[in-house]
ZAMARGU-4260 file (C-alpha; in steps of 0.2 Angstrom, whole numbers, plus 5000, padded with zeros to 4 digits):
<rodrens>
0) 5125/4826/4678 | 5132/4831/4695 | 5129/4844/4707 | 5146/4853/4701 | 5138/4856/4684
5) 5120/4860/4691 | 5128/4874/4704 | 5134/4890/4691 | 5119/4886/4683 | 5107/4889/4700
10) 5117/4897/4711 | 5116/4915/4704 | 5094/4912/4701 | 5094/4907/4721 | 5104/4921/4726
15) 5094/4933/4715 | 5079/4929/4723 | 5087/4934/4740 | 5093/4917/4747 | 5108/4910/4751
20) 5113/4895/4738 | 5117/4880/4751 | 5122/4868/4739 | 5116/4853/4727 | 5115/4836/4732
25) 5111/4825/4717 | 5104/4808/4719 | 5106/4799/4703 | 5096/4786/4699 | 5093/4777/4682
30) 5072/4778/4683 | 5071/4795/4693 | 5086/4806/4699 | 5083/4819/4710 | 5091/4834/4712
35) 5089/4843/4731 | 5092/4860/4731 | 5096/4867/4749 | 5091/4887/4753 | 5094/4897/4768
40) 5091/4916/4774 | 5095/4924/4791 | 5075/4924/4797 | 5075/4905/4791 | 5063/4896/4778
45) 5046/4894/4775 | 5039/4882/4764 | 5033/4896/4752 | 5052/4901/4750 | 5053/4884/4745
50) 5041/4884/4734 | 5045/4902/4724 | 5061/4895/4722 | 5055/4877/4716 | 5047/4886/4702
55) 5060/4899/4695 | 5072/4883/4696 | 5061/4872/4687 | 5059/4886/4674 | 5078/4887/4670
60) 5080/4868/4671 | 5064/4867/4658 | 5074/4881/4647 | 5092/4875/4650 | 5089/4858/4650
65) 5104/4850/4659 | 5096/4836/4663 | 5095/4821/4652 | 5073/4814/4655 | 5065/4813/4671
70) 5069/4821/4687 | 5062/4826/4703 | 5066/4843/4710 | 5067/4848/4728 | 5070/4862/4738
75) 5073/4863/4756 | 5080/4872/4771 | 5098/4864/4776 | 5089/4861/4793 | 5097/4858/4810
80) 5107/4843/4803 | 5113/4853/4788 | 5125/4847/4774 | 5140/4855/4772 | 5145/4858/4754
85) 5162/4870/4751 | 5177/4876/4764 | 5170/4891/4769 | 5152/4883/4776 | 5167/4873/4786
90) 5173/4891/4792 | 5158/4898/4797 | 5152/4880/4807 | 5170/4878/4817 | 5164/4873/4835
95) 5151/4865/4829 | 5152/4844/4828 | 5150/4837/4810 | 5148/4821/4802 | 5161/4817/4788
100) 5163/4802/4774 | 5175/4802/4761 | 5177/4794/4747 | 5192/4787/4750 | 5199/4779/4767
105) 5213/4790/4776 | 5223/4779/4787 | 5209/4764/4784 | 5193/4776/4787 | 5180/4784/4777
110) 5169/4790/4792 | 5174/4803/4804 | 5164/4812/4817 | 5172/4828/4828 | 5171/4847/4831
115) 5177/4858/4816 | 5192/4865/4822 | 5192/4876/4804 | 5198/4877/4784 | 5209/4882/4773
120) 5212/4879/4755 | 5206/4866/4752 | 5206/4856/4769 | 5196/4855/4783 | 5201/4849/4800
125) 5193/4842/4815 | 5197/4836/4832 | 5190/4819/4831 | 5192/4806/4849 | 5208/4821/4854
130) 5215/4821/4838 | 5218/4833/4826 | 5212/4826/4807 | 5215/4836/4792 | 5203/4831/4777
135) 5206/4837/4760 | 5187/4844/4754 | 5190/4837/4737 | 5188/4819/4746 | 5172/4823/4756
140) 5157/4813/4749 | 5147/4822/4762 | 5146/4830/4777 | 5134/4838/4789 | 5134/4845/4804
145) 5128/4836/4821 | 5116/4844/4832 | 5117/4844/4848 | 5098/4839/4854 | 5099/4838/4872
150) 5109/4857/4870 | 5092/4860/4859 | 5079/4854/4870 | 5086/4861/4884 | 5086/4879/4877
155) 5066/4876/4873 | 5061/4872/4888 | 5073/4885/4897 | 5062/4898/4883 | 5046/4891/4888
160) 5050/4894/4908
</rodrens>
């Protein structure tokens, strides 16, 4: 099973119930895979989003049946460090600073950390240490983006003031 398999099948249920479908990220494991489900709308998630969509998504799994035995099934907001699954989540994140590892080295490297300058097709560029790195997205194991915490705090306390 992979999260490329598991995504026509949940997307259109999440966005149906009026969220956005982040993505999948599918840990396999021989005694208990698990599959997290990541969920998102503008005002944000509470843990009773999580939990409506837990059990329409169990539901379908239970019916479908995709998965071979045992899983766990969890469903979460991307939060402040979220995971960046396709090209366009790329788009709409360019400015921000995002972690990257691929599955392959390009020129000896598998991990890259920079600002998202943008994407296209099917590549994604960032300025990592001044330079400009274009990785294809069909290498990307995963990638999430960076917060900025000292930017963060210092909003709070400026809101608190």
């Amino acid at each position: 099973m992979s999260s490329a398999k598991l995504t026509p099948l949940l997307q259109p249920l999440v966005e149906d119930l009026g969220y956005e479908f982040v993505g999948i990220d599918y840990q396999s494991n021989p005694k208990n895979p698990v599959v997290v489900l990541y969920i998102d709308r503008p005002e944000g998630i509470a843990i009773e989003d999580c939990e409506r969509v837990s059990r329409e998504v169990a539901a379908l799994l239970d019916v479908e049946d995709p998965i071979s035995g045992r899983y766990n099934l969890e469903v979460s907001s991307p939060g402040l460090d979220r995971p960046l699954f396709n090209a366009e989540q790329f788009a709409r994140f360019a400015g921000e600073k995002a972690a990257i590892t691929l599955f392959a080295p390009l020129d000896g490297r598998r991990k890259f950390k920079g600002e998202i300058l943008g994407a296209e097709g099917d590549a994604v560029t960032l300025e990592q240490d001044g330079a400009e790195v274009v990785l294809e997205m069909g290498n990307i194991a995963k990638a999430r983006l960076v917060p900025d915490y000292e930017a963060i705090l210092a909003a709070s306390r400026d809101k608190n003031n």
